[in-house]
N, C-alpha and C positions, 0 to 999 in steps of 0.2 A: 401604446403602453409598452415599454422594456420590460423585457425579462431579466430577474432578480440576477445581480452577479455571481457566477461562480465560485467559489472558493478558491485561490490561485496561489502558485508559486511561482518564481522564478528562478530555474536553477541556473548554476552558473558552468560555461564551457571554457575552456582554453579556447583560442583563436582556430586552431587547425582542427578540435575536435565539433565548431561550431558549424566551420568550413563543411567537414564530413556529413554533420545533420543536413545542412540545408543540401551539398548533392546530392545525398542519397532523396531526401524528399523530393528534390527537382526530378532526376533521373527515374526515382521509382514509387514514388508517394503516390501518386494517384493510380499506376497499375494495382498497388498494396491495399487500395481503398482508402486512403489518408487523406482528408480535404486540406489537410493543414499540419505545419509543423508542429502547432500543440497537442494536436491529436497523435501523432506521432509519439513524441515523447510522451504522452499519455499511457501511451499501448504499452509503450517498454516499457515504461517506471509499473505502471501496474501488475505487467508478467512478472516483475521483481518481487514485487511484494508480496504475488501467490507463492512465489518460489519461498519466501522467506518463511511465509506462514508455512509451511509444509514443513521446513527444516525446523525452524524453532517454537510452533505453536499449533502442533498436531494438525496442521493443516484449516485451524480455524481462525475466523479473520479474530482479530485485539478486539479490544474497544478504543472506538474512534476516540483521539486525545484533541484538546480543544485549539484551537488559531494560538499560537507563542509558545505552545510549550516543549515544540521541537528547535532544538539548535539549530541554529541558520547559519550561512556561510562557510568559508572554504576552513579545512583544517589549518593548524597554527605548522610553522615551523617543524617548531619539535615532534608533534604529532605525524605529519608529511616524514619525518628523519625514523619514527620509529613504528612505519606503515608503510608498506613496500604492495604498492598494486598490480 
């Protein structure tokens, strides 16, 4: 019997910044404790989001929003011209 799917995203990388994930997982994922690339990016996107909820929501998690109702995909144009990372 399979265990139920996860809930998933697929973020998206530039070529070179995908390059970088999969070195560093090569290089050092497994000494990190990381079985896996997803797990990786799991770790960091998570630490993000405690970081966020600290700066913008007293430090407590939201309430969970449901599968669609977060924008997906890369910033437009304009948006990229007037967001400088």
């Amino acid at each position: 019997m399979s265990k139920a799917k996860p809930e998933s995203f697929s973020p998206y990388f530039t070529a070179e910044d995908a390059g970088q994930v999969r070195a560093a997982f090569t290089a050092a994922g497994q000494d990190e404790g990381y079985a896996s690339i997803s797990e990786l990016i799991e770790a960091a996107t998570l630490k993000e989001v405690r970081r966020m909820q600290r700066r913008h929501n007293n430090g407590k998690p939201w309430e969970p929003q449901p599968p669609g109702s977060a924008r997906t995909g890369r910033r437009t144009k304009d948006e990229l011209s007037r967001h400088k990372a």
